[in-house]
N, C-alpha and C positions, 0 to 999 in steps of 0.2 A: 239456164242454170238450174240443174235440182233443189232442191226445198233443203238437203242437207249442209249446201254448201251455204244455206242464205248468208252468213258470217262474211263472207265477202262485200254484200251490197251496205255494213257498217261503216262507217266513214270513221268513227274510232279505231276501228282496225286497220283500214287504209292506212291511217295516222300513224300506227302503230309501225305497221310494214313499211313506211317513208323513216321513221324513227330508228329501225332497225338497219334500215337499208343504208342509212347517211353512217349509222356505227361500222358498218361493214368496211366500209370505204375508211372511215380511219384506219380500222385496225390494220386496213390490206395497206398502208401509206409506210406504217411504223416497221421498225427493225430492231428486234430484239424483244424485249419485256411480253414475252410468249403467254405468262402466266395471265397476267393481266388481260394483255388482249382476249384471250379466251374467254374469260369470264366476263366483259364486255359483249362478247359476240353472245355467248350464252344468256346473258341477262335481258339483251338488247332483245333478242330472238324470243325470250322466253314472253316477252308482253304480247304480241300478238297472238302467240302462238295460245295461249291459257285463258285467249277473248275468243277463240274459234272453238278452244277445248271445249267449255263451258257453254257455250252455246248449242253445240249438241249434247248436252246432258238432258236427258228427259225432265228433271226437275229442276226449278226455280232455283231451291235452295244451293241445289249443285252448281247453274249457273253463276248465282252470286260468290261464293266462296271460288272459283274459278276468276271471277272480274276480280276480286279482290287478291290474289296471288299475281295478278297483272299490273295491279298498283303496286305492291311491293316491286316487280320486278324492274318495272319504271324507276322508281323511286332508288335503287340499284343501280341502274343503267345509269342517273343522273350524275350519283353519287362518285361513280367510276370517272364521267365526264371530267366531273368538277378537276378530281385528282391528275386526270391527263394532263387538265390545262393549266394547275399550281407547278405540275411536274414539265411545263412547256414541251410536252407530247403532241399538242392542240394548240391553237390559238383560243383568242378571248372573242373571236368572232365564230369559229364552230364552235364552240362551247355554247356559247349564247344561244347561238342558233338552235341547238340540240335542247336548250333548257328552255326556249321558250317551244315548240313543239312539246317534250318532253307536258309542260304546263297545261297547254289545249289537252291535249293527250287522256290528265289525269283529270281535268275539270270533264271531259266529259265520259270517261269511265265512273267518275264519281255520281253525274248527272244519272248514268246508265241502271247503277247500284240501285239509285233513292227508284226508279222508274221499276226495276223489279223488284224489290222490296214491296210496294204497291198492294204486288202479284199474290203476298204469301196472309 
């Protein structure tokens, strides 16, 4: 594995890509409500994807601010979840499942944050 791609050997990110990946599969399950799904698939997608951005940015600061638009998007993602499973889209067992990943997830991008912070 090259040095650029190191973002792979993150276990956050892993997390992240299991996170997006379990979104996926709802959305491809549901029929109809297009909108939503979307923006599910885009949110879900967008947390990993802003933990690998960020981590090829040559600076710290860029890093962080990066980690930190991946919490939001989590935080999005969840919020989306929450709404599928009021709107019985989901069950209360994906749901759960998705919110307690979703939780690991943000405990250790948050852990990741204070860790580069350190740095500056």
């Amino acid at each position: 594995m090259t040095k650029e791609f190191n973002f792979k050997n993150l276990i956050v990110w892993q997390k992240a890509m299991d996170l997006a990946d379990q979104c996926l599969t709802i959305t491809e399950s549901l029929n109809g409500h297009f909108r939503l799904c979307e923006q599910l698939e885009a949110c879900a997608a967008s947390v990993p994807q802003n933990i690998a951005e960020g981590n090829g940015r040559v600076s710290t600061k860029e890093y962080i601010h990066y980690l930190y638009i991946a919490r939001g998007s989590l935080y999005e993602t969840i919020t989306l979840l929450i709404l599928f499973q009021r709107r019985s889209f989901i069950n209360p067992t994906q749901q759960k499942a998705a919110e307690d990943l979703g939780l690991e997830i943000v405990k250790m991008l948050n852990r990741l944050i204070t860790k580069q912070r350190s740095f500056l």
